[in-house]
C-alpha positions in Angstrom: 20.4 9.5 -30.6 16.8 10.2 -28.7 15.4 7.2 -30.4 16.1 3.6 -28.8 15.5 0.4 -31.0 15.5 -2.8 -29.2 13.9 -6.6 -30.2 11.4 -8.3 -29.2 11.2 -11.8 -30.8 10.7 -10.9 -34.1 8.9 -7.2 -33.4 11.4 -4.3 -33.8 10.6 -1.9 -31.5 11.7 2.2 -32.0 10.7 4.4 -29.1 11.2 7.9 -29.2 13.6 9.3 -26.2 13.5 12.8 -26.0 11.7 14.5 -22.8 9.6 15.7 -21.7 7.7 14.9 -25.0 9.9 13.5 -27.4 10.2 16.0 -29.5 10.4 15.4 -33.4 14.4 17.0 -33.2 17.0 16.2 -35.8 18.6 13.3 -33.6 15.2 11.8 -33.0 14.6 11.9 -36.6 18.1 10.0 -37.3 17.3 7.5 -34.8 13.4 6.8 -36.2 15.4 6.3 -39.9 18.1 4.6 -38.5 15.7 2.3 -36.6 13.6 1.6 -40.0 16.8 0.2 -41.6 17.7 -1.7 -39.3 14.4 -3.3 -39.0 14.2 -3.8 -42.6 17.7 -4.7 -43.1 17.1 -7.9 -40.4 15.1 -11.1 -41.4 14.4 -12.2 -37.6 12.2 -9.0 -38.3 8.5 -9.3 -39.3 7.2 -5.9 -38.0 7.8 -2.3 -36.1 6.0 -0.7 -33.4 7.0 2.9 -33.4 6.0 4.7 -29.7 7.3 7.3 -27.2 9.0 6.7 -23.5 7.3 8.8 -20.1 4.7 11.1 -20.5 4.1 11.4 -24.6 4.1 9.7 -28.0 5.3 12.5 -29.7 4.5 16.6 -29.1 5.7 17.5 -32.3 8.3 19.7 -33.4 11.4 20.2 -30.5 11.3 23.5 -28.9 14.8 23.8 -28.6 15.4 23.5 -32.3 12.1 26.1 -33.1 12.8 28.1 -36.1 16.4 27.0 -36.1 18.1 25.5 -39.5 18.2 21.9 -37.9 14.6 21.7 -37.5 14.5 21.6 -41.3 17.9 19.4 -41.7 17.2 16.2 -43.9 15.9 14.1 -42.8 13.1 16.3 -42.2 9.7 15.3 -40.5 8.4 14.8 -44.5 11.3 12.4 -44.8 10.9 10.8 -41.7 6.8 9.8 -42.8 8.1 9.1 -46.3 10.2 6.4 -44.8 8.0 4.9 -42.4 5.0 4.0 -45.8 8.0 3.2 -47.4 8.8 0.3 -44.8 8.8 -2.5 -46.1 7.1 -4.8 -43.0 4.4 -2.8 -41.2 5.2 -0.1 -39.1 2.5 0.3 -35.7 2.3 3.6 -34.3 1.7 2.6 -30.4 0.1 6.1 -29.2 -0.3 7.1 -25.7 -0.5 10.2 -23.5 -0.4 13.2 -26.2 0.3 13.0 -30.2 0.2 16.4 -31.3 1.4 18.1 -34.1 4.1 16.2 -35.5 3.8 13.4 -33.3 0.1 12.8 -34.6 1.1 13.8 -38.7 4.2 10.7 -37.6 1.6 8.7 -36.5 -1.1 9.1 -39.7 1.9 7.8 -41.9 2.0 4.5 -40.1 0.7 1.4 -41.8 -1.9 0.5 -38.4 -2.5 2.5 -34.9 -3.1 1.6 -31.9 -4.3 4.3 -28.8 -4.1 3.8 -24.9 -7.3 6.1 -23.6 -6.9 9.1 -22.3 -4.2 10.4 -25.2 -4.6 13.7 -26.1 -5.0 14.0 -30.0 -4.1 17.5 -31.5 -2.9 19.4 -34.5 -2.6 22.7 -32.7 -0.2 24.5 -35.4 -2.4 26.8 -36.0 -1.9 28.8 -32.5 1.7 29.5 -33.9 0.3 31.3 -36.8 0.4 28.3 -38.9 -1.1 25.1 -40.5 -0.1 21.4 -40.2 2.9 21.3 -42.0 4.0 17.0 -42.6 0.6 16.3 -44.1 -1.7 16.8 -41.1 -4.6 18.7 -43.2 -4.3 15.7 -45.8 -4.3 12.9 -43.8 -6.3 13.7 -40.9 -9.3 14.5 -42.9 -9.0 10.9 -45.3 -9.3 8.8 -41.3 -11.5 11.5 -40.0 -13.5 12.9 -42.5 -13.5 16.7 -44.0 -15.9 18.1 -40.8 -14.3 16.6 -37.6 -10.7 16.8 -39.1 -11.5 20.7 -40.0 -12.6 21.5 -36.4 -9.6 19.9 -35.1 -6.9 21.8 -37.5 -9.2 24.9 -37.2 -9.4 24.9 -33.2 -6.1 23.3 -32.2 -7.4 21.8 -29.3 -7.1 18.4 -28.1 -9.4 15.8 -28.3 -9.3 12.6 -26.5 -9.0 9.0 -28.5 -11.5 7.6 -27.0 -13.9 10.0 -28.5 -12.5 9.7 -31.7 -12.8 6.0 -31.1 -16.4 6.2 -30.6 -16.6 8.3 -34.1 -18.8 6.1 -36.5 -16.5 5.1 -39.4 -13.2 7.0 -38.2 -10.1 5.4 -39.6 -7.3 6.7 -37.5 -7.4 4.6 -35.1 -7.3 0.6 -35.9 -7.9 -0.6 -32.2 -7.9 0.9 -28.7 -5.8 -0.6 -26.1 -7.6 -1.7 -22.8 -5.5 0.5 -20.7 -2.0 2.9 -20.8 -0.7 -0.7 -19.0 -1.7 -2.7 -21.4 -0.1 -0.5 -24.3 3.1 -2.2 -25.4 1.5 -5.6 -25.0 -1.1 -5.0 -26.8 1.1 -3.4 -29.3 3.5 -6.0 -30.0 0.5 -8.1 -30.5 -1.0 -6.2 -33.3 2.7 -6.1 -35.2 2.6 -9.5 -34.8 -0.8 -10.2 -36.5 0.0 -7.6 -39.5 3.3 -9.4 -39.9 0.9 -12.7 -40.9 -1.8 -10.9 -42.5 1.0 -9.1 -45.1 3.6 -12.5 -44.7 1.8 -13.0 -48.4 3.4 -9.7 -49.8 0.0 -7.7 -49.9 0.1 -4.1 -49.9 0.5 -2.3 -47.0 -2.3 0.2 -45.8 -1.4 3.9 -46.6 -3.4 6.9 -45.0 -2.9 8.7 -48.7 -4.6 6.4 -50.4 -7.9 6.9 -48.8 -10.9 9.4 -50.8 -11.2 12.6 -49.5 -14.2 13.8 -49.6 -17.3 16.2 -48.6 -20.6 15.6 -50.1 -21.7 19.2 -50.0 -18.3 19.8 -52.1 -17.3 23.7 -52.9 -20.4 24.6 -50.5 -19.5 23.4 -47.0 -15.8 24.6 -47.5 -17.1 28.5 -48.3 -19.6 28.5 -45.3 -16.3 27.1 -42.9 -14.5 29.8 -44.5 -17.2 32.8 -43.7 -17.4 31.0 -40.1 -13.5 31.2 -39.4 -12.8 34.5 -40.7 -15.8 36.0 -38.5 -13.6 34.8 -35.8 -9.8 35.3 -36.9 -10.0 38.7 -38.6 -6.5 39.0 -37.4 -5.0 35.9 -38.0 -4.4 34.8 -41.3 -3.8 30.6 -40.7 -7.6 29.4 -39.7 -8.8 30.7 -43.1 -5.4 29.1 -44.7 -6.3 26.0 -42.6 -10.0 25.9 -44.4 -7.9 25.9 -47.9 -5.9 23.2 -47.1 -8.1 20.9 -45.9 -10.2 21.7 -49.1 -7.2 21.1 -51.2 -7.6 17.8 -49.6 -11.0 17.0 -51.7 -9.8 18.6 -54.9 -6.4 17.5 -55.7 -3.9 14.1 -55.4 -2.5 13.3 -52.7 0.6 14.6 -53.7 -0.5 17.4 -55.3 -2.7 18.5 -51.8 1.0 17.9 -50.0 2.8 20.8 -52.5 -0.4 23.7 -51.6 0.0 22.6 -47.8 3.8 23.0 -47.9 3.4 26.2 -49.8 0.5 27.8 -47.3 2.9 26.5 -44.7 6.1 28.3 -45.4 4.2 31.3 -46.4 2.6 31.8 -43.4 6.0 31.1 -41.5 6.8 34.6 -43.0 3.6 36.6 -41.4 4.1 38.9 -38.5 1.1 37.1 -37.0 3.1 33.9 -37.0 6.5 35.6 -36.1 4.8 37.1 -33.0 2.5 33.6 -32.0 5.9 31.5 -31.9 7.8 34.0 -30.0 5.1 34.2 -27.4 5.1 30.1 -27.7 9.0 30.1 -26.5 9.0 33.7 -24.0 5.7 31.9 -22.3 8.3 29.2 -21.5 11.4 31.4 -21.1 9.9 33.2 -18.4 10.4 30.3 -15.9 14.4 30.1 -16.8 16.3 32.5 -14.2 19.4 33.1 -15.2 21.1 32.6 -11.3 18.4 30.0 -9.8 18.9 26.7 -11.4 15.8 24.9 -12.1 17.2 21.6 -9.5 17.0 24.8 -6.9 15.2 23.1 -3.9 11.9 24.3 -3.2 10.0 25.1 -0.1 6.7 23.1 0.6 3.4 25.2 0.2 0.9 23.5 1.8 -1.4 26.0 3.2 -2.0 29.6 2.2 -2.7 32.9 4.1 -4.0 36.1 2.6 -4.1 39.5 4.7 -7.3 41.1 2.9 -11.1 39.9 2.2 -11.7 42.9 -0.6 -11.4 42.5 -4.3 -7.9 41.0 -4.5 -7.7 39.0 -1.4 -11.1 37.2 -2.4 -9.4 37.1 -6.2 -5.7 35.8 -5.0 -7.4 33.4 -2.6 -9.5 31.1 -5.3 -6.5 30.9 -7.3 -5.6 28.8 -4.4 -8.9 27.2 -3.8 -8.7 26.0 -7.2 -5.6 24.5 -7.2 -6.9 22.6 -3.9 -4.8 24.5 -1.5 -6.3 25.3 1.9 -6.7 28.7 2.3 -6.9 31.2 5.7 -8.3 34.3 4.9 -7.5 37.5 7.4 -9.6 41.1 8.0 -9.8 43.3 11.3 -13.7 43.0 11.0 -16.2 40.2 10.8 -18.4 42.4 8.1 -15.8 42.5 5.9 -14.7 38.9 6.2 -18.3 38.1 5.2 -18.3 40.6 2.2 -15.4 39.1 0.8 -16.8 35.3 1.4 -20.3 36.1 -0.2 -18.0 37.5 -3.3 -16.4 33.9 -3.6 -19.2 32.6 -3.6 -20.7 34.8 -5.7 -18.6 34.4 -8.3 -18.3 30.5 -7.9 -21.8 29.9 -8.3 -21.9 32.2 -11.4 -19.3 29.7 -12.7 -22.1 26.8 -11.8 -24.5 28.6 -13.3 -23.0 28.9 -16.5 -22.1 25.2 -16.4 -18.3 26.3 -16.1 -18.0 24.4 -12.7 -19.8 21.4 -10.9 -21.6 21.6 -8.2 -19.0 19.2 -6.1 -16.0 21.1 -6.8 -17.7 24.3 -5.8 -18.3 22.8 -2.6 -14.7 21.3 -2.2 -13.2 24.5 -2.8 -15.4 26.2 -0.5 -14.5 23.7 1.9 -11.1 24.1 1.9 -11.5 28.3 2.7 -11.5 29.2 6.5 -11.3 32.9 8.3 -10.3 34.6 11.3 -9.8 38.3 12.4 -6.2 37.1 14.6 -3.1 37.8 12.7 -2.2 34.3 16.0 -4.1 32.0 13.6 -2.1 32.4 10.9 1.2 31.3 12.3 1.0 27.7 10.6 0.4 28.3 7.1 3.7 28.2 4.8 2.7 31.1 2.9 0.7 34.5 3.2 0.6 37.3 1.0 -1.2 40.3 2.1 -3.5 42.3 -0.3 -4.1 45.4 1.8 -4.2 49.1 1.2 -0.9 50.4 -1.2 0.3 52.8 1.2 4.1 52.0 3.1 2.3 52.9 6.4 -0.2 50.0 6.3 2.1 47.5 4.7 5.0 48.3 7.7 2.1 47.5 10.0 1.4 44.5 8.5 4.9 42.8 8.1 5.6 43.5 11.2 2.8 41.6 12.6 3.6 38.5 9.9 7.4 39.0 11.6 5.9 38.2 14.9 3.5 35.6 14.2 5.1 33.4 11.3 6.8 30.1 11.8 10.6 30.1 10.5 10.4 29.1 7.0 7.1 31.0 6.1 7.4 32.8 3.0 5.4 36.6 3.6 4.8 38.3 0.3 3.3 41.9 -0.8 0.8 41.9 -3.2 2.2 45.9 -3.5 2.2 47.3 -7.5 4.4 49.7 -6.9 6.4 50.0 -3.2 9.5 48.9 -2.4 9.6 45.3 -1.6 13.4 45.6 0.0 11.7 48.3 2.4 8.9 46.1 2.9 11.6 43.0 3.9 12.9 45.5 6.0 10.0 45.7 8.5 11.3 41.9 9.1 14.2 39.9 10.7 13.8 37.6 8.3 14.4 39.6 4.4 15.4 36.6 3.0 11.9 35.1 3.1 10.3 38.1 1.7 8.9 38.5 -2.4 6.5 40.4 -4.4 3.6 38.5 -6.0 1.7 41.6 -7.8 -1.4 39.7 -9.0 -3.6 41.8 -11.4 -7.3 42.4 -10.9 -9.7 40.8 -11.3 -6.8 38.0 -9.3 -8.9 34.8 -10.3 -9.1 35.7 -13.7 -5.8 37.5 -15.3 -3.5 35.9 -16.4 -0.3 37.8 -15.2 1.7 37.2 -11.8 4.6 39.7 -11.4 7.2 38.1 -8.5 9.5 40.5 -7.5 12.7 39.8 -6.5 14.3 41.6 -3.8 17.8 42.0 -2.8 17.8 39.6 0.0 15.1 37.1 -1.5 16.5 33.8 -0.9 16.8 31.9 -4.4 14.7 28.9 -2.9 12.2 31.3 -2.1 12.0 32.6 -5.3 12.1 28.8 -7.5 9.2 28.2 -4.7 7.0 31.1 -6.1 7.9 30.6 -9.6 6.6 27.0 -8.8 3.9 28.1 -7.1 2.3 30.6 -10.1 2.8 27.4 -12.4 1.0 25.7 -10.2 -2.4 28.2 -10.1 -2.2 28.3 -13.7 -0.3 32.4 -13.9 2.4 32.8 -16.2 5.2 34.8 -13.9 7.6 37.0 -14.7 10.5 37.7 -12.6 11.0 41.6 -11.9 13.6 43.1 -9.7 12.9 46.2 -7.4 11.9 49.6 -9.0 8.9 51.9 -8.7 6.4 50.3 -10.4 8.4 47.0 -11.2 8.2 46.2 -15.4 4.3 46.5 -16.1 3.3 49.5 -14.4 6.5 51.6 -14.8 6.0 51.1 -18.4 2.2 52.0 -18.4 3.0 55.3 -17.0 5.1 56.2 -19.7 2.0 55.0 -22.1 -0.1 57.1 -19.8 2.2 60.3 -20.1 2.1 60.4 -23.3 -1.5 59.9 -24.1 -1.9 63.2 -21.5 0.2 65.0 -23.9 -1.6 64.0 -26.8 -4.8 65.5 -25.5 -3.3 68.9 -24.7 -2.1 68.7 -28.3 -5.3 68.4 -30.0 -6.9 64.7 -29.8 -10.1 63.9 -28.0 -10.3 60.4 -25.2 -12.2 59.0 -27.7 -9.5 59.6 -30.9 -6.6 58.4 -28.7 -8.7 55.4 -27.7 -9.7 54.2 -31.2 -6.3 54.7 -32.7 -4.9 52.3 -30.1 -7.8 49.8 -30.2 -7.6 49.6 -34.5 -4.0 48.5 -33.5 -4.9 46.0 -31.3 -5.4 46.8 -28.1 -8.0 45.3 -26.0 -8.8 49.2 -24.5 -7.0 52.5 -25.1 -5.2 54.5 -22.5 -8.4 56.7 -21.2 -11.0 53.5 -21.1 -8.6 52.0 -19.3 -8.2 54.7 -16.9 -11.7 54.9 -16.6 -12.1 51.0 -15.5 -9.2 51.2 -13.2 -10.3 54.4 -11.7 -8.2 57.7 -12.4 -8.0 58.4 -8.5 -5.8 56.2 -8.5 -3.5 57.6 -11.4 -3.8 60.6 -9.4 -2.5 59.3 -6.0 0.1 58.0 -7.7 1.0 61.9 -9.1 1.1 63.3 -5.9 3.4 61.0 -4.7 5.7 61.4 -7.9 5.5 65.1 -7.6 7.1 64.7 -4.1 9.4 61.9 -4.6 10.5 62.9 -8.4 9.6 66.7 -8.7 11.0 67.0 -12.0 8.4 64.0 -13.7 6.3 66.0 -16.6 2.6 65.2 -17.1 0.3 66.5 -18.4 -2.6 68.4 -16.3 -5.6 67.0 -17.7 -5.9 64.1 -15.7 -5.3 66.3 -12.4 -8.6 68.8 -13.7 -10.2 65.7 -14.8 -10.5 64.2 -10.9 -10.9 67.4 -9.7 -14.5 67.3 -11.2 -14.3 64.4 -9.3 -14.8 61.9 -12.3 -13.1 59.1 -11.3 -14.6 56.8 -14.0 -17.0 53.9 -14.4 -17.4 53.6 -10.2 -18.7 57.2 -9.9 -20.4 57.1 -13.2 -18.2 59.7 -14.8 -14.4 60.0 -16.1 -13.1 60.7 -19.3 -16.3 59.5 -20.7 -19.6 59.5 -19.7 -21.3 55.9 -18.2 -25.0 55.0 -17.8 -26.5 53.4 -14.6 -25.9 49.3 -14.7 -24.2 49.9 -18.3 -20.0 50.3 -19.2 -20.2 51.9 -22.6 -18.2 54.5 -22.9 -20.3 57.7 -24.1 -18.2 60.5 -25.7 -18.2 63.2 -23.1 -19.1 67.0 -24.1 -18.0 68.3 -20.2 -14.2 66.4 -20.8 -13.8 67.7 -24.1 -14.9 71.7 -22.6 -12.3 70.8 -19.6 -9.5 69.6 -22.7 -10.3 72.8 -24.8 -10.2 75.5 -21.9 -6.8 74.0 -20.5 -5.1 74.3 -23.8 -6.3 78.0 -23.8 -5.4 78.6 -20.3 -1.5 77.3 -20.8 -1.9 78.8 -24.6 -1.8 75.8 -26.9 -3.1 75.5 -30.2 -4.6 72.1 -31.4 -3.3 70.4 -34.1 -4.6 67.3 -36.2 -2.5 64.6 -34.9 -2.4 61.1 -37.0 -3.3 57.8 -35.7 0.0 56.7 -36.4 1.3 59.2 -34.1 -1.0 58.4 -31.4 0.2 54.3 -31.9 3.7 55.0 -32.0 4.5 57.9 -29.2 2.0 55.0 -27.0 4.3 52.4 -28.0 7.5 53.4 -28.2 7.6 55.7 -25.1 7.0 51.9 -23.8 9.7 50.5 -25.5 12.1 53.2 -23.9 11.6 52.5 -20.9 11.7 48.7 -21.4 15.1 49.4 -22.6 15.9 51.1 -19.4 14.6 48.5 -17.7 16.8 45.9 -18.8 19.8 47.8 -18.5 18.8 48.3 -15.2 18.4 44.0 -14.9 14.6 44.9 -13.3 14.0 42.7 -16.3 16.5 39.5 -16.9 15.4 39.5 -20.9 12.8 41.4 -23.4 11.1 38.3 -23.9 9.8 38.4 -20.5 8.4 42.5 -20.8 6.6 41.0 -23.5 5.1 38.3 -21.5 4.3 41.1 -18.7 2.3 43.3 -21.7 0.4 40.1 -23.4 -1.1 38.5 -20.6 -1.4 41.6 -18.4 -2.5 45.0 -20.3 -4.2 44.1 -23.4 -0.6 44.5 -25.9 -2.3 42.4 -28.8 -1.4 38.8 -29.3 -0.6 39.0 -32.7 1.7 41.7 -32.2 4.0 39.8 -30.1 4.4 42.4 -26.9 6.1 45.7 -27.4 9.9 44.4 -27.7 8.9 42.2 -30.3 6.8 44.5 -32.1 9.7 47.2 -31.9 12.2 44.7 -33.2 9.5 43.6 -36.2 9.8 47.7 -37.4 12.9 48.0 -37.0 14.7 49.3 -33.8 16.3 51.9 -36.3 12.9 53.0 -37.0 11.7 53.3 -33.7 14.8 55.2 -33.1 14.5 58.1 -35.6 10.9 58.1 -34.7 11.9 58.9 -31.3 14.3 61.7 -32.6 11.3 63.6 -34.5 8.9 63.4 -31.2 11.7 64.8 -29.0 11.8 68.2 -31.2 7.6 68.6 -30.0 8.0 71.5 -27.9 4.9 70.3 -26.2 6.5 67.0 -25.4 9.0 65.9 -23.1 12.0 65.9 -25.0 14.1 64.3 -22.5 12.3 61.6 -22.4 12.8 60.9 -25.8 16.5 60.4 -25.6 17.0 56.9 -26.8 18.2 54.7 -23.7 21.9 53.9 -24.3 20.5 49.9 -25.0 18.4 51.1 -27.3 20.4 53.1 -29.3 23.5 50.7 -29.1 21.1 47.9 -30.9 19.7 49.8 -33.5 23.4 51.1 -34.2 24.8 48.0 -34.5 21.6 46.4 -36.5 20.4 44.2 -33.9 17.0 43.7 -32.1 16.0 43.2 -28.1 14.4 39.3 -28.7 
């Protein structure tokens, strides 16, 4: 069992033992019952404390038992709270670190609590889609009171005890320890003391049997509720949260527990929720590669180089500065050096400004950046990535500088997109310590870290990486070598089509709203337009060399030819005003649309949004299926982790392998089968990949 019990003079003591934060799984919640009978069963006994081992008192539900049938095996959470105000001698919950979720919901159905400072107090259900689920929104509110309690279920976030310590007239916790230290001490003292103060046979203390109340009643719940919808329209559990908590002030204790177990297990059906715990466990996934094992030894990264003082270089390098890792920065000319340091700081003081970042750490960061225009200078720095122009030519010349001048051991990555990282290791004697780390602009800010795997890329280089984007706060996903690697091959497809779907008879704008209603944060041609559609183009040319046979359409070619390269000229498929990025419906794009389709003789049609969502969508799913039968991608999970936290895919939506799987990959399928008879399409295209078709033959789904 993952629960120890053990003595101490007459103080039963049951700590939870499952890391790294003693999850609330089905042997943890045996050994917390088993614990209670034997406490109660033994007269030496007076008293329990109940408390966690390492780093936690409990973080709730166990992650390796999420959404299986065990999670809900008796006893269940409910059970396990039922038991402990059932106790007969008083159970203690001794808190420390984090209690969240469950662990906090075990802790409210002990008799007395005691905190160390500096625990982490949190119901954060509802960023799975859901509410509190073991009593959380009727409990918390009876220590806490309706308004603070609401915030907390509402929000999610933490909070720490001392805080609520300080709340005038809170009731969760009965006394704060002096220090983490002092804890279990302290602890065993309080058992002892409720042991006398009951030794008489007076009632335990019960959470439930505290008023709930809010003295503005019906009033202050309906103005919450108009609050929280404003900002959750697509997420049905704050507003749920808001009727739980209210059910709270209106309704029995027990009578409040049946309406929060029956929002709870309704929401557990939504797609919202479906798609919010499958990003929960893919965010975590992601790290797990199937042929490095996580006791892989690492390399030490003590010092950073990056080749590049423009956009990305400055971006890549305060990822680094932040995490307090010295940084080198490299150009060939002082001006731009100097460009790219004002641009830190630029964007660090912006971050003072706004109160986002003290003063002092500014500076310390700042501190820790240094430049030079020698490649010489570099040579003692355990890591460099380069962020210069995407072209083979430059990167060749680069590498084999970094070949020259780096001390054995060095890892040398390319920030490419694109280019062939094994052909890049190939301008070295050393292609074992070569890997992609594709950072997405604007660096400091997104999310998303692509490390690409090549075929000589040592597996402690790689663990080192996957380390290293943990450590600067990216979620990274593993890709292997292709054109593009897993985001941006996909994108093109997206992009393809959306070309297609203008020569068939929709406007930027249509295309762009049809995609934004379903959830994305900017449609195809806004995005275009932001990125800059020379670039799209560049990327054409060299297709149309490299894979002559590639369809697109010829808009986007025309479209640059005007020279409308989007919002840095002031012009692309949409019109921009000085100092301004709305996009303004352009009359000159939709001439250039119009005369194209009468030049190659094409009639417009109306095309539904439906079409427009699904032909964007699925021609991405396609080519996610090629992709992992290619292994460029070791699972779908980790696609969708590319598409949520690097192009917009909506949140609630779960990425495009879950969404596909959520429809039906039958569906998607026959779907696929209609759009390959367009004559205006590319029909090849549309021929299911061989994964694809196998699972939705055989009923099953990518995730």
């Amino acid at each position: 069992m993952t629960a120890e019990y053990k003595v101490h003079g007459n103080v039963a003591v049951i700590t939870l033992n499952n890391p790294p934060v003693n999850g609330l799984g089905l042997s943890t919640r045996l050994g917390i019952t088993d614990g209670l009978t034997r406490a109660n069963n033994d007269a030496a006994v007076t008293s329990i404390v109940l408390t966690g081992a390492g780093k936690a008192f409990s973080g709730g539900a166990d992650i390796k038992e999420f959404g299986s049938p065990k999670a809900l095996q008796e006893p269940n959470l409910l059970s396990v709270i039922v038991a402990v105000e059932n106790s007969a001698k008083p159970v203690i919950a001794a808190i420390h670190s984090v209690a969240m979720g469950g662990g906090l919901e075990l802790a409210l159905g002990c008799h007395y609590r005691i905190a160390a400072p500096g625990t982490s107090i949190a119901l954060p259900e509802v960023k799975l889609g859901l509410i509190p689920g073991a009593g959380g929104t009727q409990r918390l509110p009876r220590v806490l009171g309706c308004e603070v309690a609401l915030n907390m279920i509402v929000s999610g976030e933490p909070v720490k005890s001392e805080l609520i310590a300080s709340m005038p007239g809170q009731k969760l916790f009965d006394k704060m320890a002096a220090s983490a230290d002092s804890l279990a001490e302290e602890a065993l003292a309080l058992a002892q003391a409720m042991a006398a103060k009951h030794a008489d046979g007076s009632a335990l203390p019960l959470v439930r049997n505290l008023p709930c109340k809010h003295p503005l009643g019906d009033a202050y719940f309906q103005f919450a509720r108009n609050m929280v919808k404003g900002m959750s329209k697509n997420y049905p559990a704050p507003g749920k949260c808001v009727d739980a908590v209210q059910a709270a002030t209106k309704n029995k204790f027990d009578a409040g527990m049946l309406i929060e177990r029956d929002i709870f297990i309704n929401l557990m059906m939504t797609p919202e929720c479906r798609a919010l715990r499958h990003l929960f466990v893919a965010e975590r996934a992601a790290s797990k590669i199937p042929d490095v094992p996580a006791d892989t030894s690492q390399r030490a990264i003590n010092s950073i180089a990056v080749i590049g003082a423009g956009t990305m270089g400055g971006g890549i390098s305060m990822n680094f500065l932040n995490a307090g890792i010295p940084v080198k920065m490299l150009e060939m000319k002082q001006e731009a050096l100097d460009r790219g340091i004002a641009t830190i700081r630029k964007n660090y003081e912006s971050q003072v400004k706004k109160g986002k970042l003290k003063q002092e750490k500014y500076e310390q960061r700042m501190s820790l950046l240094t430049t030079t225009l020698s490649y010489d200078d570099l040579k003692d720095a355990d890591m460099v990535i380069e962020a210069v122009f995407e072209e083979m030519g430059v990167k060749q010349a680069v590498f084999t500088e970094l070949d020259r001048v780096m001390k054995p051991g060095a890892i040398l990555a390319s920030n490419t997109s694109t280019l062939d990282v094994n052909q890049i290791a190939g301008f070295t004697k050393r292609p074992q310590d070569v890997i992609g780390t594709h950072f997405f602009s604007p660096a400091n800010v997104m999310k998303l870290l692509e490390v690409v795997r090549g075929e000589k890329t040592g597996k402690d280089v790689l663990a080192t990486v996957m380390a290293l984007g943990k450590k600067i706060k990216k979620t990274s996903v593993v890709s292997g070598v292709c054109d593009g690697f897993i985001g941006n091959r996909m994108i093109e497809q997206y992009s393809r089509q959306a070309g297609f779907l203008l020569e068939e008879g929709c406007t930027p704008a249509q295309v762009d709203k049809a995609v934004e209603k379903f959830g994305f944060a900017m449609g195809p041609f806004r995005m275009g337009d932001l990125a800059g559609n020379d670039i799209g183009w560049a990327i054409r040319k060299r297709r149309n060399i490299e894979k002559p046979g590639m369809k697109y359409s010829k808009t986007a070619d025309l479209l640059c030819e005007l020279g409308r390269y989007g919002q840095k000229t002031g012009a692309g498929w949409y019109d921009y005003q000085a100092g301004k990025r709305d996009a303004i419906p352009s009359d000159i794009v939709v001439k250039m649309v119009e005369e194209h389709r009468k030049a190659v003789g094409i009639t417009a049609r109306k095309i539904s949004d439906e079409e427009i969502v699904q032909r964007l969508v699925y021609s991405m799913v396609n080519e996610a299926a090629h992709i992992l039968e290619e292994g460029i991608a070791s699972k779908a999970s980790d696609i969708d982790m590319v598409y949520l936290t690097g192009y917009g895919f909506p949140i609630y939506r779960g990425g495009p392998m879950h969404y596909a799987d959520q429809v039906g990959l039958f569906n998607v399928v026959q779907s696929m089968n209609r759009f390959a008879k367009n004559p205006l399409d590319d029909g090849a295209f549309w021929q299911p990949a061989p994964l694809l078709a196998k699972l939705a033959a055989e009923g099953k789904t990518f995730n």
